[in-house]
VEXGULO-729875 format. One record per residue: residue number from 1; x, y, z of N, C-alpha, C, O in turn. Coordinates in pm, 1 decimal. Each point is the difference from the previous one (the first is absolute). Layout:
BEGIN
     i       n.c1       n.c2       n.c3      ca.c1      ca.c2      ca.c3       c.c1       c.c2       c.c3       o.c1       o.c2       o.c3
   NUM          X          Y          Z          X          Y          Z          X          Y          Z          X          Y          Z
...
// end
This chain:
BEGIN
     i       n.c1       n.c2       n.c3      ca.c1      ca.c2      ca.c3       c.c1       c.c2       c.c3       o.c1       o.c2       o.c3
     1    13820.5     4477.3    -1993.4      -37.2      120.9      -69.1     -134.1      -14.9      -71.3      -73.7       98.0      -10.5
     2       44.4     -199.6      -31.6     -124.0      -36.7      -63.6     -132.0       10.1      107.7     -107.4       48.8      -35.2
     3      119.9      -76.2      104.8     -108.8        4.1      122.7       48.4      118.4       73.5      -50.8       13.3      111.3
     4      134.1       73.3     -145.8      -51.9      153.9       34.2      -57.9       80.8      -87.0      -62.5      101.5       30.7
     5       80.4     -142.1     -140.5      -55.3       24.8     -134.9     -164.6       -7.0       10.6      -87.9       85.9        6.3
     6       89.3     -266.7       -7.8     -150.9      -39.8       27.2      -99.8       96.6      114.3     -120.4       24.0       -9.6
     7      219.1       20.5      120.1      -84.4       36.8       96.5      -38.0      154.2      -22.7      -99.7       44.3       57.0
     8      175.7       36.1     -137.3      -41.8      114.4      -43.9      -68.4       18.4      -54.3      -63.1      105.6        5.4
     9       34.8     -222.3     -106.0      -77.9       14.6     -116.8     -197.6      -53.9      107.5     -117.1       32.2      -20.5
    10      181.5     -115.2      117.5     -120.6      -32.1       25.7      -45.0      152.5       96.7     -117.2       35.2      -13.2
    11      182.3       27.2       80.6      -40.9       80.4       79.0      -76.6      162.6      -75.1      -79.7       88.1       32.1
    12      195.6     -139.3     -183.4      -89.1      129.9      -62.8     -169.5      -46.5      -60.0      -93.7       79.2        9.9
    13       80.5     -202.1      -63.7     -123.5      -89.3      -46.5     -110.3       43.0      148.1     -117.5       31.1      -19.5
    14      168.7      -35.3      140.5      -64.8       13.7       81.3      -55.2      170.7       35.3     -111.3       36.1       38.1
    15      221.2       38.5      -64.0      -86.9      147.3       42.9      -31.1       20.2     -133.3      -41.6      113.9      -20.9
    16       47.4     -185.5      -76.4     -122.2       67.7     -118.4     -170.8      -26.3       29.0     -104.1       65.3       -6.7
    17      152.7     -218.9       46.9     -148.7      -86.2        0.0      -55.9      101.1      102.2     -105.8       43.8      -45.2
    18      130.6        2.7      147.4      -16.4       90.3      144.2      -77.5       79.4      -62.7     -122.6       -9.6        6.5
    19      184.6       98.1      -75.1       -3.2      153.3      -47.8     -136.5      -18.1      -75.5      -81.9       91.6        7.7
    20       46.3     -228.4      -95.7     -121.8       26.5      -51.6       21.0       63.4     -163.7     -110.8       16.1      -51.1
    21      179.9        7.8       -5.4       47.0      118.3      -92.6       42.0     -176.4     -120.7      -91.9       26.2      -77.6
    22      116.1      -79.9       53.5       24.1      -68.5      -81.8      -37.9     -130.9        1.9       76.1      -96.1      -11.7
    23     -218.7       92.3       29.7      -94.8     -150.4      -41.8        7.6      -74.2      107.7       14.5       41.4      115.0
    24      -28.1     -197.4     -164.5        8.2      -75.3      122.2      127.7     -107.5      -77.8       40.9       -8.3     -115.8
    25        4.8      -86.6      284.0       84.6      -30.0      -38.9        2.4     -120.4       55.0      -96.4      -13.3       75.4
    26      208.2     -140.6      -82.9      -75.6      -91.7      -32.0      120.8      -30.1      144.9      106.9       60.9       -0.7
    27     -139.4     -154.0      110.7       43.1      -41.8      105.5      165.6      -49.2      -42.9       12.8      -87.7      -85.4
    28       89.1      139.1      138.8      139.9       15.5      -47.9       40.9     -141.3       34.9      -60.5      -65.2       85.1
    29      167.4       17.9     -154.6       83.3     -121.3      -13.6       89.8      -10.9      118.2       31.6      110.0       45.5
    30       20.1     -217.5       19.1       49.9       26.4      138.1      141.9       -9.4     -138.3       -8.0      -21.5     -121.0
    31      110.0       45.1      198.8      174.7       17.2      -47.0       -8.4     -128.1       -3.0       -9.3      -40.2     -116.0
    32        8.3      -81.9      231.1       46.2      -84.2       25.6      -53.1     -125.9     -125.1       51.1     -110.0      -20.7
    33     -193.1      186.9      -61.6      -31.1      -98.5      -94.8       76.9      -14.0     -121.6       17.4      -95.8      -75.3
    34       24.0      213.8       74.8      136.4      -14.0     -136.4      107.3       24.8       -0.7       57.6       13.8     -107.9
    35        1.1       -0.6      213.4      128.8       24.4       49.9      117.2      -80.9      -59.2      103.4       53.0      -40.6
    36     -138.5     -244.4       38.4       83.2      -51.2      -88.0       15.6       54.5     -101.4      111.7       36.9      -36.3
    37     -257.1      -12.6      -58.2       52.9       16.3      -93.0       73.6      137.6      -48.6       59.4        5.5     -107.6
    38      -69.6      110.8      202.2       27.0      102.3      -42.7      179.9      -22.6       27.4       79.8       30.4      -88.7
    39      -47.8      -70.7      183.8      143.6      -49.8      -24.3       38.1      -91.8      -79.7      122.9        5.1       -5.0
    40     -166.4      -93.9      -65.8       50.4      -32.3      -63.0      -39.7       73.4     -201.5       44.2      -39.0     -108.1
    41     -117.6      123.7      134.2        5.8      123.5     -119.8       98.0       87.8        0.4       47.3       65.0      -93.2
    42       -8.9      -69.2      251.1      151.3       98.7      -17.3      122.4      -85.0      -28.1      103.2       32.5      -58.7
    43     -138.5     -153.4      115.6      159.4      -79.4      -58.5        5.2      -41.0     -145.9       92.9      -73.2      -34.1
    44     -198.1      119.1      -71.6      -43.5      -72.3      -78.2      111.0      132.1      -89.8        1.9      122.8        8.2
    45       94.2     -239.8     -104.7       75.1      122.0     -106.6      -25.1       -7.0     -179.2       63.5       75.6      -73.5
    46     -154.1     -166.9       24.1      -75.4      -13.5     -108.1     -126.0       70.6       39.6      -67.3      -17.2      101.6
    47       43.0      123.0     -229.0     -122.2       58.3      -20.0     -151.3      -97.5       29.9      -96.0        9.1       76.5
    48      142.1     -106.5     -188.8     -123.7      -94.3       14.1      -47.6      -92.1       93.5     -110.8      -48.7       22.0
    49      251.3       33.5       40.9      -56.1      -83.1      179.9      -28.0      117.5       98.5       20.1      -37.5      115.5
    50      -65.0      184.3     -124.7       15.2      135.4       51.5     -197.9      -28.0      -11.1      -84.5        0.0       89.5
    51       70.8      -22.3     -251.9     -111.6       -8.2        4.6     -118.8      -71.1       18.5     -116.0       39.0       13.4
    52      174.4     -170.0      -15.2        6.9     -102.4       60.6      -66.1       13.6      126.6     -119.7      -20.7       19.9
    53      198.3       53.7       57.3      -34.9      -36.6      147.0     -137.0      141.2       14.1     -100.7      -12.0       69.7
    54      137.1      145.7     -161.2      -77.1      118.5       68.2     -116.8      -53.4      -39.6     -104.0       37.6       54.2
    55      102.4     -133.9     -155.1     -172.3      -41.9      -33.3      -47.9      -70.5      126.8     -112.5       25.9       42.7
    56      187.9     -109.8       17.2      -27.3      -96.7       81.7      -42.8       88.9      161.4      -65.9      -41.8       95.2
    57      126.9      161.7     -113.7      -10.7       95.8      134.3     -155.3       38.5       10.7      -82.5       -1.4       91.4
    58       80.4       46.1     -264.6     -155.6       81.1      -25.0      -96.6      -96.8        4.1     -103.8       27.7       60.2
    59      119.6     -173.8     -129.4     -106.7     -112.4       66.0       13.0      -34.8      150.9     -104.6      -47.3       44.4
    60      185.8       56.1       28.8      -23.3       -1.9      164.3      -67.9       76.2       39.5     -101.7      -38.3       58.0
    61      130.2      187.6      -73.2     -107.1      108.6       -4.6     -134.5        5.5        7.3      -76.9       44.6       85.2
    62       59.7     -105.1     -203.7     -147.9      -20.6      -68.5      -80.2     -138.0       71.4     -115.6      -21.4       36.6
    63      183.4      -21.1      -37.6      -51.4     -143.6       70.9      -30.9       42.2      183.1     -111.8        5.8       51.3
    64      238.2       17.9       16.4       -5.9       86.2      129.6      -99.9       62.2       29.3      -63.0      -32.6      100.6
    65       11.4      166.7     -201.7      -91.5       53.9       -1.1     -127.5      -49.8        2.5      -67.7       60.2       83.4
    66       -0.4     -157.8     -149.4      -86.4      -90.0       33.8        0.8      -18.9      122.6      -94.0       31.6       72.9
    67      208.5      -89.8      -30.8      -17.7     -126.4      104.0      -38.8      141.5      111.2     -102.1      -17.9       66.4
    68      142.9       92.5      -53.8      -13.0      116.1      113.7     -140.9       64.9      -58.5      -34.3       96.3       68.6
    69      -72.4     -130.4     -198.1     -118.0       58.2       40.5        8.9      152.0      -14.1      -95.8       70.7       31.3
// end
């Protein structure tokens, strides 16, 4: 469910960037780079290991993003 999630979200990121209408936008994250961790944010049942890991999602992100230029 998460990677139908992911893929909506990427397909809508994509007909915005298209459309031209809302800036520019920065080369998208493949699923497969945070996928561990996004499952294990869903198995996660303490708030603070929740946040924990979502920090660790948003530095993959950020780091990813680099590496893809």
């Amino acid at each position: 469910m998460a990677r139908e999630t992911f893929d909506k979200l990427l397909e809508a990121r994509n007909d915005m960037a298209k459309s031209g209408k809302f800036g520019s936008f920065t080369k998208p994250v493949k699923y497969e780079d945070i996928s561990d961790l996004v499952n294990k944010w869903l198995g996660a049942k303490k708030n603070e290991d929740k946040t924990k890991i979502w920090n660790e999602i948003i530095q993959t992100i950020t780091i990813k993003q680099r590496d893809y230029g």
